[in-house]
Backbone as a ProteinNet text record, in pm:
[ID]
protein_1_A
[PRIMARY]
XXXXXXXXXXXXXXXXXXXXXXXXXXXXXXXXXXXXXXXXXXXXXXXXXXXXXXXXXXXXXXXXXXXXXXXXXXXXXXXXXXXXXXXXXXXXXXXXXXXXXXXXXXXXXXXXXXXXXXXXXXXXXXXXXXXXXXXXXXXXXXXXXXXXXXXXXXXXXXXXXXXXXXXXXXXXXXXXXXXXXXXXXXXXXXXXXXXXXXXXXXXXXXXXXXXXXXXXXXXXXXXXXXXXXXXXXXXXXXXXXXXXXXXXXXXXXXXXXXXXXXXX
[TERTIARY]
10340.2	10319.3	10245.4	10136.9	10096	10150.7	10257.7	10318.4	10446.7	10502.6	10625.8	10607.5	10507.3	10502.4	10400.5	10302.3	10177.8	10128.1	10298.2	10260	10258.2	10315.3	10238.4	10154.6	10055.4	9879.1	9846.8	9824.4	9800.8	9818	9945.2	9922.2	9856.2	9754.5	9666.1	9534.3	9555.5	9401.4	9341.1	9428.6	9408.7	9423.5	9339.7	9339.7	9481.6	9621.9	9689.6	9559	9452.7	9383.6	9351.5	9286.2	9191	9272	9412.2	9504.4	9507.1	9444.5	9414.7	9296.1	9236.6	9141.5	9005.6	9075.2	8959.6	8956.9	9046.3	9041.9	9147.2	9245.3	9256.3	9414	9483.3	9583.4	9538.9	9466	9372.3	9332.1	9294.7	9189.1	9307.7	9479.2	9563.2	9621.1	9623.3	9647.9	9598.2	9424.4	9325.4	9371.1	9360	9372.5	9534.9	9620.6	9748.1	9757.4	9675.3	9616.2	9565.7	9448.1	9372	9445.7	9517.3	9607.9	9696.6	9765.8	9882.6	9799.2	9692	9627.7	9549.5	9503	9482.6	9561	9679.3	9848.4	9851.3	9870.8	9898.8	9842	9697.2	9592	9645	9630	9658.4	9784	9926	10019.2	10024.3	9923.1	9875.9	9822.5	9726.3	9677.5	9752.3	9853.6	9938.9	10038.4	10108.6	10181.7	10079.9	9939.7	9827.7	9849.9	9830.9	9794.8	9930.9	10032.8	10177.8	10152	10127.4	10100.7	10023.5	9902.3	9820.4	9859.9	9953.5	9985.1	10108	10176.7	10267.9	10244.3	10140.5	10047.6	9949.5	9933.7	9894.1	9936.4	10066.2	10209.9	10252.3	10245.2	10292.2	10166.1	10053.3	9962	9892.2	9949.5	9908.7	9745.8	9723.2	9525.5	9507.6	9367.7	9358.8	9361.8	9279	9296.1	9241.4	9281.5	9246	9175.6	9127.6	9027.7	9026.2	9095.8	9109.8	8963.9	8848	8747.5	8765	8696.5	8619.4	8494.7	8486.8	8336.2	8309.1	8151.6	8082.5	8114.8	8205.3	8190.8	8293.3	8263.9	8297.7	8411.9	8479.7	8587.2	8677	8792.1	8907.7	8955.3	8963.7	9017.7	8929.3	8895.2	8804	8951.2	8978.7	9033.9	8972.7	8988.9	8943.4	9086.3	9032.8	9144.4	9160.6	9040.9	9064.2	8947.8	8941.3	8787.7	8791.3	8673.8	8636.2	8635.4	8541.6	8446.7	8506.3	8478.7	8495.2	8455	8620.4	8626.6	8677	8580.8	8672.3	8703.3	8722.3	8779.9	8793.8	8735.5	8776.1	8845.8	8959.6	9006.9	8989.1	8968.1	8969.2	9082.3	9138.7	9262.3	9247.7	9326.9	9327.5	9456	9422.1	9560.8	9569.4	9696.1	9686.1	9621.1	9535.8	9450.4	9319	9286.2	9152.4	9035.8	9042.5	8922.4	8785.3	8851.4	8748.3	8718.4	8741.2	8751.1	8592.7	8527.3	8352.5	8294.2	8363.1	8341.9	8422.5	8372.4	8371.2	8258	8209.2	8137.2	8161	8127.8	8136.3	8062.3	8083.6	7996.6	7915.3	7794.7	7716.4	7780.1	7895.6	7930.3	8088.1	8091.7	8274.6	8295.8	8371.8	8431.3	8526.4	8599.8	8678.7	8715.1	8698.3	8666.1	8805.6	8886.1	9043.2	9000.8	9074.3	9112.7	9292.5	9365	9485.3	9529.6	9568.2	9601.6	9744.7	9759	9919.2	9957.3	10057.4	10125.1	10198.5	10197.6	10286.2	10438.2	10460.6	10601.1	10557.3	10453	10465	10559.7	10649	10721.2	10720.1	10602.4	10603.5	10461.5	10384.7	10328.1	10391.3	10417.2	10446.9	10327.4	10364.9	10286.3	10160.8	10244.9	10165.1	9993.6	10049.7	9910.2	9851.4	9873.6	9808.5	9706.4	9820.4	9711.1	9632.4	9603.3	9543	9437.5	9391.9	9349.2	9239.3	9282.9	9209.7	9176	9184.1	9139.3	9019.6	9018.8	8913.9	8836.6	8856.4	8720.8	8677.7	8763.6	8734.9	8597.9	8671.6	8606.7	8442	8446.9	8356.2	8232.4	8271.6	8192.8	8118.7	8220.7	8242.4	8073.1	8080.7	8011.5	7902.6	7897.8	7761.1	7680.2	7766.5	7674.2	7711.3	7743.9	7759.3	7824.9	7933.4	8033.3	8138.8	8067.7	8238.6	8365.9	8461.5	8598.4	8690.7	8727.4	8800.5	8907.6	9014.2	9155	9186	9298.9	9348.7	9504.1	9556.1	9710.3	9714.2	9817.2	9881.8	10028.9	10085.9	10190.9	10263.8	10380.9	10440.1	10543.4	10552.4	10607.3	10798.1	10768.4	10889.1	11012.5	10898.2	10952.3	11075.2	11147.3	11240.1	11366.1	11362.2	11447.3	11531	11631.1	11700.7	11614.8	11531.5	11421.9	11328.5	11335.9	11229.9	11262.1	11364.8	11393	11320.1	11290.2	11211.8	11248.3	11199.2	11286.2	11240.6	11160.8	11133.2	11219.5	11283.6	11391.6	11514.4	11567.1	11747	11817.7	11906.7	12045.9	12002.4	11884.1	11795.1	11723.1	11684.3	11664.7	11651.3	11710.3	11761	11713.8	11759.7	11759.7	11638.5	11567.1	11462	11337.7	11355.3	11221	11109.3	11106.5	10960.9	10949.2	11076.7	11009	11004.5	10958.7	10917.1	10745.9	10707.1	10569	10465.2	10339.7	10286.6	10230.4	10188.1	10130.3	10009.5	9976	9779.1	9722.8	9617.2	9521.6	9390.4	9414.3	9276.6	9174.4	9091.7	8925.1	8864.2	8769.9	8679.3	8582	8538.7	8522.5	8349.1	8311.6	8166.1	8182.2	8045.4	8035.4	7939.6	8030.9	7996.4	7796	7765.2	7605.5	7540.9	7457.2	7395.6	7399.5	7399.7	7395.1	7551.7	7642	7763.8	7858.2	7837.2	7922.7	8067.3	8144.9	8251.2	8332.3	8301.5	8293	8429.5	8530.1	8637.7	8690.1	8796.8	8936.5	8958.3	8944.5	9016.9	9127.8	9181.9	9375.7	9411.2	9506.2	9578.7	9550.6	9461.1	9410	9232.7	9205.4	9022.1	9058.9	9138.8	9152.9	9253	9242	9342.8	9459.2	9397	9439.7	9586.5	9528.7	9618.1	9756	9783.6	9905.3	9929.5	9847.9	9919.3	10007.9	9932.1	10059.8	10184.4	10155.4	10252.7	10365.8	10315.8	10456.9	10470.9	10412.7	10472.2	10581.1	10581.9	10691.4	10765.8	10763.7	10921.9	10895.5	10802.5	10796.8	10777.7	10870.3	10857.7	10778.9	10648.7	10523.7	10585.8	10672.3	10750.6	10736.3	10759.8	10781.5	10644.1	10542.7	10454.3	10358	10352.2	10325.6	10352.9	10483.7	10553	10489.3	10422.9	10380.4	10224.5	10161.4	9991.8	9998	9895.6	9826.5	9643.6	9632.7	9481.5	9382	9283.7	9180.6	9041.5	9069.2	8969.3	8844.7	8711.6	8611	8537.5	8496	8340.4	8254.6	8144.4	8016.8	7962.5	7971.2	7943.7	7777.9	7724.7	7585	7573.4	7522.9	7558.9	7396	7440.6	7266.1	7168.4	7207.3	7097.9	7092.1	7101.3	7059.7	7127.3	7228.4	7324.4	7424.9	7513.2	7626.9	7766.8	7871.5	7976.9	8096.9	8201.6	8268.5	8397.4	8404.9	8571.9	8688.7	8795.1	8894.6	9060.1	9053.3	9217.5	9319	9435	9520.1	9606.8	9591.9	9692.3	9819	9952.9	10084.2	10114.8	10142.7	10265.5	10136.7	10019.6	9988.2	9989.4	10052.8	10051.9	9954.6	9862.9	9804.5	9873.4	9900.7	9974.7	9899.5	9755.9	9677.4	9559.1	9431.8	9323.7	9285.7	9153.7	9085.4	8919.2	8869.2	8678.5	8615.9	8515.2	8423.9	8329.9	8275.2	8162.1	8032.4	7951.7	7880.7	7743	7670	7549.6	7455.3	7348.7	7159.6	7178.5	7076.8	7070.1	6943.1
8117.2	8062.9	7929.2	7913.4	7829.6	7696.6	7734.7	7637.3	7534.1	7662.9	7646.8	7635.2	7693	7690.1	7664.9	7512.8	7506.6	7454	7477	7376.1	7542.3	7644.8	7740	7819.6	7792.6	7830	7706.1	7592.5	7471.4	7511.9	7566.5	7628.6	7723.3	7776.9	7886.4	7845.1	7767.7	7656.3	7699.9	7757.4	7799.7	7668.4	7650.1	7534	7624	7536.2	7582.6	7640	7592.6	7536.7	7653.7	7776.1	7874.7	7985.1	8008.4	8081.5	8185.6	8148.6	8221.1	8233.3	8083.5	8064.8	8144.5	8161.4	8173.9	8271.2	8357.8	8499.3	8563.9	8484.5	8479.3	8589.8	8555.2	8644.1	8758.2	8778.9	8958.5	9011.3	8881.4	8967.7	9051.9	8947.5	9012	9102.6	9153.5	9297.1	9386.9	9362.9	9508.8	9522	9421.3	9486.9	9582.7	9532.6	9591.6	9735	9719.6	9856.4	9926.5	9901.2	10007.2	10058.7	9970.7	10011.6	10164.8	10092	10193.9	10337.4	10316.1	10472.2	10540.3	10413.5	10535.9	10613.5	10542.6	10632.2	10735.8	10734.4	10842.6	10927.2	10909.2	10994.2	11111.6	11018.8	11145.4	11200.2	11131.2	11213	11340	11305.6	11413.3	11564.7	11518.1	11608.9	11715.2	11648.1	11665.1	11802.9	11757.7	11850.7	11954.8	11954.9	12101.9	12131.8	12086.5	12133.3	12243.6	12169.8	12242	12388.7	12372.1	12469.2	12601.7	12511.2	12655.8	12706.8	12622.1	12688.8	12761.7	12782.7	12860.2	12951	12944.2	13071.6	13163.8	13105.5	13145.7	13242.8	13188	13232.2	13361	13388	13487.9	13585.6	13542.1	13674.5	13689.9	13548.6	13546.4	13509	13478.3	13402.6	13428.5	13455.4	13493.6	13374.7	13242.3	13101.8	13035.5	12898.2	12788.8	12697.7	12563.7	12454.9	12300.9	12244.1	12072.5	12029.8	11994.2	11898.2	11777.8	11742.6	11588.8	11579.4	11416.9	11386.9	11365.3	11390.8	11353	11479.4	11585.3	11738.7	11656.3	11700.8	11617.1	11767.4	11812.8	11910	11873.8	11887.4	11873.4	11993.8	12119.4	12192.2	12398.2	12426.7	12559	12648.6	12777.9	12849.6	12970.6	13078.3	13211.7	13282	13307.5	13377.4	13545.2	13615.5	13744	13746.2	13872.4	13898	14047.5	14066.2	14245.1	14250.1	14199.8	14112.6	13991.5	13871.3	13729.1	13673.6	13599.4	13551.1	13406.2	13314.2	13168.8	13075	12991.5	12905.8	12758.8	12695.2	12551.8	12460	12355.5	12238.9	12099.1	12034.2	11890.1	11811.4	11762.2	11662	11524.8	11537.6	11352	11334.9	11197.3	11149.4	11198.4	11070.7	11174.3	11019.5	10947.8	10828	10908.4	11013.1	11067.5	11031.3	10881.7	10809.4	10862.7	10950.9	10978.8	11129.2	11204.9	11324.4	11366.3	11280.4	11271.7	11327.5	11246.8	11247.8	11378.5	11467.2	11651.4	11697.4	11829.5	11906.4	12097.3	12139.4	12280.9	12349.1	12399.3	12443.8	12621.1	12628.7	12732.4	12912.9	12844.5	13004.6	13033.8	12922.6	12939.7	13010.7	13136	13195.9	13151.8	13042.6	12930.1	12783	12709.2	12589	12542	12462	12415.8	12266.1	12179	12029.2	12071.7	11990	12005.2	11813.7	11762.4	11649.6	11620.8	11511.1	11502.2	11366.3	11334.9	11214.2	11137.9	11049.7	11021.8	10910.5	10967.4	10894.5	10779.7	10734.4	10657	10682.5	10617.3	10610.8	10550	10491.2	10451.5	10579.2	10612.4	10696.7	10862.2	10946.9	11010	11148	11262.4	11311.6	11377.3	11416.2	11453.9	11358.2	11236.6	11130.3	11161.9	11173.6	11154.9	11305.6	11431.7	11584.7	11542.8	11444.3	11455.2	11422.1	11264.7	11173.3	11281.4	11393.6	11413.6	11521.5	11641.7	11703.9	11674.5	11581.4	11498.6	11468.2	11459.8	11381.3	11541.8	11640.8	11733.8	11805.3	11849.3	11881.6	11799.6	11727.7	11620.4	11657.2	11689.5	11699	11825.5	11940.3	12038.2	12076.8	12055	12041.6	11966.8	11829.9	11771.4	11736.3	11809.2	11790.1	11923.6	12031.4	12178.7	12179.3	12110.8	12142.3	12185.2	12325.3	12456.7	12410.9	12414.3	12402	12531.7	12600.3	12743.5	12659	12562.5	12581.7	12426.6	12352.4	12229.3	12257.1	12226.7	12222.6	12038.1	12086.9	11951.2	11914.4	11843	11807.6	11683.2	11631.7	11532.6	11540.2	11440.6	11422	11362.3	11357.5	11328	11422.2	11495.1	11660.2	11734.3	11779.1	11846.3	11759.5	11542	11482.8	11464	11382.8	11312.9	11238.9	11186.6	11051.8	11154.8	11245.4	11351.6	11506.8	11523.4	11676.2	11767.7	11856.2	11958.1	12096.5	12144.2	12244	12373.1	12383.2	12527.2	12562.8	12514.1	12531.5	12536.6	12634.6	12623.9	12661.7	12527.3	12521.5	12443.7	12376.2	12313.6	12214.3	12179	12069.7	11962.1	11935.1	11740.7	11812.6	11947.2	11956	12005.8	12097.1	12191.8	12101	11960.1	11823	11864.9	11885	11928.8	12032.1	12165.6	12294.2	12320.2	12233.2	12266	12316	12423.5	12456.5	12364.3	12363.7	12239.2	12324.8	12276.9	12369.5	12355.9	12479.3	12496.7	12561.1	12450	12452.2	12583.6	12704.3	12756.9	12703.9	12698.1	12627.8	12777.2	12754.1	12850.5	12951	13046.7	13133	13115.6	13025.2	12978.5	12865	12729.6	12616.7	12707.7	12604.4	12594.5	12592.6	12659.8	12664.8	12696.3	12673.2	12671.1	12813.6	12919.1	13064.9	13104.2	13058.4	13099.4	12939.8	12896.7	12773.6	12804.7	12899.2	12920.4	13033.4	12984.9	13102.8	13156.9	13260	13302.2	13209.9	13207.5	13127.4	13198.8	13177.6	13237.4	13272	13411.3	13408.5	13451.5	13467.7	13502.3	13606.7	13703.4	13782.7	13792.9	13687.3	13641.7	13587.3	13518.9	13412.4	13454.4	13423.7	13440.6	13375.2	13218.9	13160.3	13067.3	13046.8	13007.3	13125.7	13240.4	13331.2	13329.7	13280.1	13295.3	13159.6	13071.5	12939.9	12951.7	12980.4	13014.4	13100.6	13215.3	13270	13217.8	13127.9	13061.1	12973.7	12922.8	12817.4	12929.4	13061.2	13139.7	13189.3	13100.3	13202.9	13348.7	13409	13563.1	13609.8	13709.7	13721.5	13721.5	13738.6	13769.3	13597.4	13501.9	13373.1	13280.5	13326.2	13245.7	13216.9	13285.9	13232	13101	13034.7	12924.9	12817.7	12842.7	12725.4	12724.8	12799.3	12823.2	12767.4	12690.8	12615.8	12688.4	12722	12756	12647.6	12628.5	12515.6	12598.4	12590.5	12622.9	12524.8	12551.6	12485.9	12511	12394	12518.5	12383	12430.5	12322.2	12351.9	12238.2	12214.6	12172.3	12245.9	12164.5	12124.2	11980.6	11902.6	11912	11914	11864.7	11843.8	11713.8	11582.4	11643.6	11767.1	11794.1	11768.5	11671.6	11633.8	11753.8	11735.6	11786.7	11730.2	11803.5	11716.2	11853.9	11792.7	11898.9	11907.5	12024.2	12016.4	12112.2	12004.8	12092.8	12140	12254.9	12283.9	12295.5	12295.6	12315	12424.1	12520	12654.1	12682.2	12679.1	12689.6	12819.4	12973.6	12995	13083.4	13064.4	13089	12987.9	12856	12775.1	12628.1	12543.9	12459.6	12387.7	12287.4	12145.4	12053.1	12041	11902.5	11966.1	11872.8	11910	11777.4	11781.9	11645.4	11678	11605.6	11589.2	11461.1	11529.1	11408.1	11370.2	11258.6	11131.3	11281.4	11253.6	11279.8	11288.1	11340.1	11312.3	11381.6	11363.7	11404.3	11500.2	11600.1	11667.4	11565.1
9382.8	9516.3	9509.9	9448.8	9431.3	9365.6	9275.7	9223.4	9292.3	9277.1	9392.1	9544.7	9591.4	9750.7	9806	9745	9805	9933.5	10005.6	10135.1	10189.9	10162.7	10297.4	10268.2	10157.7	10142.4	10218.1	10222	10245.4	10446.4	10496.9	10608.8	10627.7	10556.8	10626.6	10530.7	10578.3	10475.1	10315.4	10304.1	10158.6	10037.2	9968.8	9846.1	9730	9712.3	9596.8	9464.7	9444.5	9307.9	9339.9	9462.5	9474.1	9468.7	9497	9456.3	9329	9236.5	9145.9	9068.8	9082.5	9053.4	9140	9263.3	9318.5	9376.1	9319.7	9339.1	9500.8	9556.3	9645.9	9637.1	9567.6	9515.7	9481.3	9399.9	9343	9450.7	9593.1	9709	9809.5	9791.3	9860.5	9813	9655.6	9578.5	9642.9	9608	9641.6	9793.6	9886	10028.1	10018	9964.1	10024.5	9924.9	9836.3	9732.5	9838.6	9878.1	9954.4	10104.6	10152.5	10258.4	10225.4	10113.7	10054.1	9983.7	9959.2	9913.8	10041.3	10130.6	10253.7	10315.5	10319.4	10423.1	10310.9	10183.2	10091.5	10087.6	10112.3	10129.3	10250	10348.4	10451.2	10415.8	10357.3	10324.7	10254.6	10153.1	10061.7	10136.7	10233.6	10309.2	10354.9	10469.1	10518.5	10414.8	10323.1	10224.5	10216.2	10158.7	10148.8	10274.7	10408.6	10519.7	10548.1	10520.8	10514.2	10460.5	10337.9	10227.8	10302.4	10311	10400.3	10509.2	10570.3	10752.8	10714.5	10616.3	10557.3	10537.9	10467.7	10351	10500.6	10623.5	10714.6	10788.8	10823.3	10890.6	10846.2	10721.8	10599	10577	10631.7	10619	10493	10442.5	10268.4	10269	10336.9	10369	10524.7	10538.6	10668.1	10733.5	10695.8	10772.3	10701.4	10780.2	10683.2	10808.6	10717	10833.7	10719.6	10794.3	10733.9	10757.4	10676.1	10719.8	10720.9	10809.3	10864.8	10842.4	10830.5	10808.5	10650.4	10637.3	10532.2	10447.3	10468.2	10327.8	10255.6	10134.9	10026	9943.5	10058.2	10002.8	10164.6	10127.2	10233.8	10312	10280.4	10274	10282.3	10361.5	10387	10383.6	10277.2	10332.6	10333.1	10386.4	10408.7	10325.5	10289.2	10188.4	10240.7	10279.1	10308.7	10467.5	10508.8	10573.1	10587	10629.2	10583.4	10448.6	10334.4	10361.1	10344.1	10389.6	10436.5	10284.9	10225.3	10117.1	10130	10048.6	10099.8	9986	9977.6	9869	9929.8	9819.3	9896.9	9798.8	9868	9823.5	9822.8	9716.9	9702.7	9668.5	9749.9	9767.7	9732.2	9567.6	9511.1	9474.9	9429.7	9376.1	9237.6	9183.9	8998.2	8935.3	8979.5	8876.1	8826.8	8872.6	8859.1	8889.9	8919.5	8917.4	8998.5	9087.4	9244.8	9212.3	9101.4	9091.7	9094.4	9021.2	9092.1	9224.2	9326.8	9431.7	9517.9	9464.9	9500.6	9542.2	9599.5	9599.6	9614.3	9592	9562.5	9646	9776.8	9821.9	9753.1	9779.6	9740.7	9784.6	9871.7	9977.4	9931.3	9838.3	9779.5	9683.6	9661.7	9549.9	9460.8	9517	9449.9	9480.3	9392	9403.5	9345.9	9409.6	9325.4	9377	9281.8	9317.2	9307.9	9429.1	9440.8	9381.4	9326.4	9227.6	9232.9	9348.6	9370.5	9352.1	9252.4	9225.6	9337.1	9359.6	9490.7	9419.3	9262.7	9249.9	9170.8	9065.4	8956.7	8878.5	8802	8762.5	8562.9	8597.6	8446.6	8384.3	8443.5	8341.5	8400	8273.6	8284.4	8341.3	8439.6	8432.6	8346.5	8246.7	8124.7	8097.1	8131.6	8089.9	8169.7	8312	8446.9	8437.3	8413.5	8393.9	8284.5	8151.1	8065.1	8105.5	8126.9	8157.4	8298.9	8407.2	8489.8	8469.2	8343	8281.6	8227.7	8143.1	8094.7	8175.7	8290.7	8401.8	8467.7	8492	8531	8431.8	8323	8219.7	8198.9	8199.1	8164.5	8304.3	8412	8524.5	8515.7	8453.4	8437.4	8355.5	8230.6	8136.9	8133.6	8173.6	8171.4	8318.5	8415.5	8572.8	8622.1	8533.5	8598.6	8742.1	8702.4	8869.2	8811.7	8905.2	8841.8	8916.8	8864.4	8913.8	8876.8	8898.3	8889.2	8859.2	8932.4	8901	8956.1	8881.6	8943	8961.7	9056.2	9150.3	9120.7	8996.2	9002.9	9032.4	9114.9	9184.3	9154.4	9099.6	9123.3	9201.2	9257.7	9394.9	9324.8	9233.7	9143.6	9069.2	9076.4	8963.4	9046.2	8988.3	9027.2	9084.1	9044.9	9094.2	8991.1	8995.7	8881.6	8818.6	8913.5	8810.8	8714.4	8727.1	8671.6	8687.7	8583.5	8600.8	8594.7	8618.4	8593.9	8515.6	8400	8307.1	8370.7	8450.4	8464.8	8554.9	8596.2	8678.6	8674.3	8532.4	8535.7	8600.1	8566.3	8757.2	8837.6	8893.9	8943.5	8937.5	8802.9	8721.4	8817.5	8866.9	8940.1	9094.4	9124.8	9311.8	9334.8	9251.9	9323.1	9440.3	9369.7	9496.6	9512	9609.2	9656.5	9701.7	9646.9	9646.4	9527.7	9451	9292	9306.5	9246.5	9269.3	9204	9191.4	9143.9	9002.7	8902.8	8753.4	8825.9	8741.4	8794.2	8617	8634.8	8530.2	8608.3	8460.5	8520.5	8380.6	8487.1	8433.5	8330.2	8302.1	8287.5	8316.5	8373.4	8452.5	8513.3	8412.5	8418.9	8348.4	8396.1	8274.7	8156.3	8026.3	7918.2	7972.5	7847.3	7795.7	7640.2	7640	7519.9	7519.1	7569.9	7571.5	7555	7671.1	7634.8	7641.5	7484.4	7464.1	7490.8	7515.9	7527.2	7610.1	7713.2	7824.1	7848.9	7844.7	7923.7	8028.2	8008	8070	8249.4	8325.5	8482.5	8394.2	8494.5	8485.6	8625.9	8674.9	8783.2	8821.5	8748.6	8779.9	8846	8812.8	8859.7	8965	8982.7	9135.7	9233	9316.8	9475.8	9449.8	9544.7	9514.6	9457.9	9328.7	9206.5	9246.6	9252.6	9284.8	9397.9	9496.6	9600.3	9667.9	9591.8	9616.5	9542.3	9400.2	9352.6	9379.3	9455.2	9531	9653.3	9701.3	9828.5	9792.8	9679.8	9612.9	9543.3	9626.9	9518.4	9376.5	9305.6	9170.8	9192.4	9077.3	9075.3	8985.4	9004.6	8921.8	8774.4	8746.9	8619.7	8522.1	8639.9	8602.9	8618.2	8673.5	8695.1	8597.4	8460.8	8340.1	8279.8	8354.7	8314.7	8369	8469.1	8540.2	8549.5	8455.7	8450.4	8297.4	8299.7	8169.1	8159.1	8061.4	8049.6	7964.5	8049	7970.4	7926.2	7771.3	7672.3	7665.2	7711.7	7665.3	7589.4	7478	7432.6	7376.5	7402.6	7372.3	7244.3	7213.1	7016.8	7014.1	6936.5	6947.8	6791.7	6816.2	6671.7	6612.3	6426.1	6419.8	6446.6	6496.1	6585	6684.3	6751.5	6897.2	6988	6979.6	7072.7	7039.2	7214.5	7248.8	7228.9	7224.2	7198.4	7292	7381.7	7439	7407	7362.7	7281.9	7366.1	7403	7501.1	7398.5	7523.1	7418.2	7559.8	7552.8	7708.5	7613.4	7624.1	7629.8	7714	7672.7	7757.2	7669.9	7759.3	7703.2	7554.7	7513.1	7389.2	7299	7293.1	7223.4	7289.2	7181	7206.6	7234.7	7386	7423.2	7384.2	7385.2	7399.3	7367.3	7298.8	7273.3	7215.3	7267.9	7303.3	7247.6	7173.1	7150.2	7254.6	7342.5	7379.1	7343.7	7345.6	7272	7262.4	7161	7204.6	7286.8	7339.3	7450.4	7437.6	7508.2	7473.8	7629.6	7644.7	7731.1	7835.9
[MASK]
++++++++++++++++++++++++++++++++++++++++++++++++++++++++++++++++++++++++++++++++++++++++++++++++++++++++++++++++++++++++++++++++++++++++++++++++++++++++++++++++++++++++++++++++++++++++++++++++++++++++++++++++++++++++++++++++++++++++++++++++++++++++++++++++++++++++

């Protein structure tokens, strides 16, 4: 623009020279960035909100409640009552970056982040679950914020651009009634007492099975679409910590990762 077209910066008093230099191009990225992740945001919502008023409808959860405001979780469901069981959701994208910015309330029996792609195309999901594993984990372990389970979703899966194998015959059509994989966490954080605490399964949580048969899996099949995350806290020599992950599919290791190590 600047090169080729400096007479219409020059109409909105813009200097060609400040165009890049002066940060003026990067300032019209981030704005049309932050535009495009707020609409997604609520889109995102929107699909969970779907999810639960389904799961409502069906008798599968007693109710659910979208928050507003300053709670730093999206999502209240009541999963049962007589006695009154609840669970809450945190709704992100798949960059991970904000996965920080959670809270767990003190009255929740389950804590899920739901992690939905909205259709990148050059990184594959695989990087995107790695990459927010790692930040999960990492929160997990050195600021004791339990996470029971992550619902991860691409908005891609089940297209031609992105077949999906758990689905034969289906591959290219299943879209967006493809179920999302769910990572179960660990049943407690890692400690110096129990460095390696037990895995959740479909059997500890609500939850995690009950979305899953809202998307049609048959309990027979829902092994296929659960990944288990192994933690365990290494205590080194020097006193420092170091946190070592494994991702379990199926019985077999997919991915396994060491983090830096750190001082308590």
């Amino acid at each position: 623009m600047d090169i080729l077209h400096p007479e219409i910066l020059l109409q909105h008093s813009i200097q060609p020279v400040d165009y890049k230099n002066g940060l003026v191009f990067r300032s019209a990225i981030e704005s049309i960035r932050g535009t495009f992740i707020a609409s997604s945001t609520s889109g995102r919502e929107g699909l969970i909100k779907d999810v639960l008023e389904n799961m409502k409808k069906r008798n599968v959860i007693a109710d659910y409640k979208q928050n507003r405001g300053k709670r730093r979780y999206d999502f209240t469901v009541q999963l049962c009552n007589n006695p009154d069981t609840f669970a809450c959701i945190e709704v992100k994208g798949g960059e991970g970056n904000s996965i920080n910015i959670s809270e767990r309330p003190l009255w929740a029996k389950e804590f899920a982040i739901w992690s939905h792609l909205d259709g990148a195309i050059v990184n594959q999901p695989a990087h995107g679950a790695h990459s927010i594993l790692n930040r999960i984990t990492n929160e997990l372990v050195r600021r004791k914020k339990q996470v029971d389970a992550l619902f991860f979703k691409d908005i891609l899966c089940g297209t031609r651009t992105r077949p999906c194998p758990k689905y034969s015959g289906q591959e290219e059509k299943i879209g967006l009634a493809a179920a999302p994989d769910v990572f179960l966490m660990p049943q407690v954080v890692p400690s110096a007492d129990i460095p390696e605490p037990p895995v959740h399964t479909l059997d500890t949580l609500q939850l995690p099975r009950c979305v899953l048969a809202l998307f049609g899996v048959a309990p027979a099949e829902m092994d296929n679409h659960v990944w288990y995350i192994h933690l365990k806290l290494i205590r080194k020599p020097d006193g420092r910590f170091q946190r070592e992950l494994q991702v379990r599919h199926k019985g077999k290791i997919v991915d396994q990762s060491k983090s830096r190590s750190w001082r308590e």
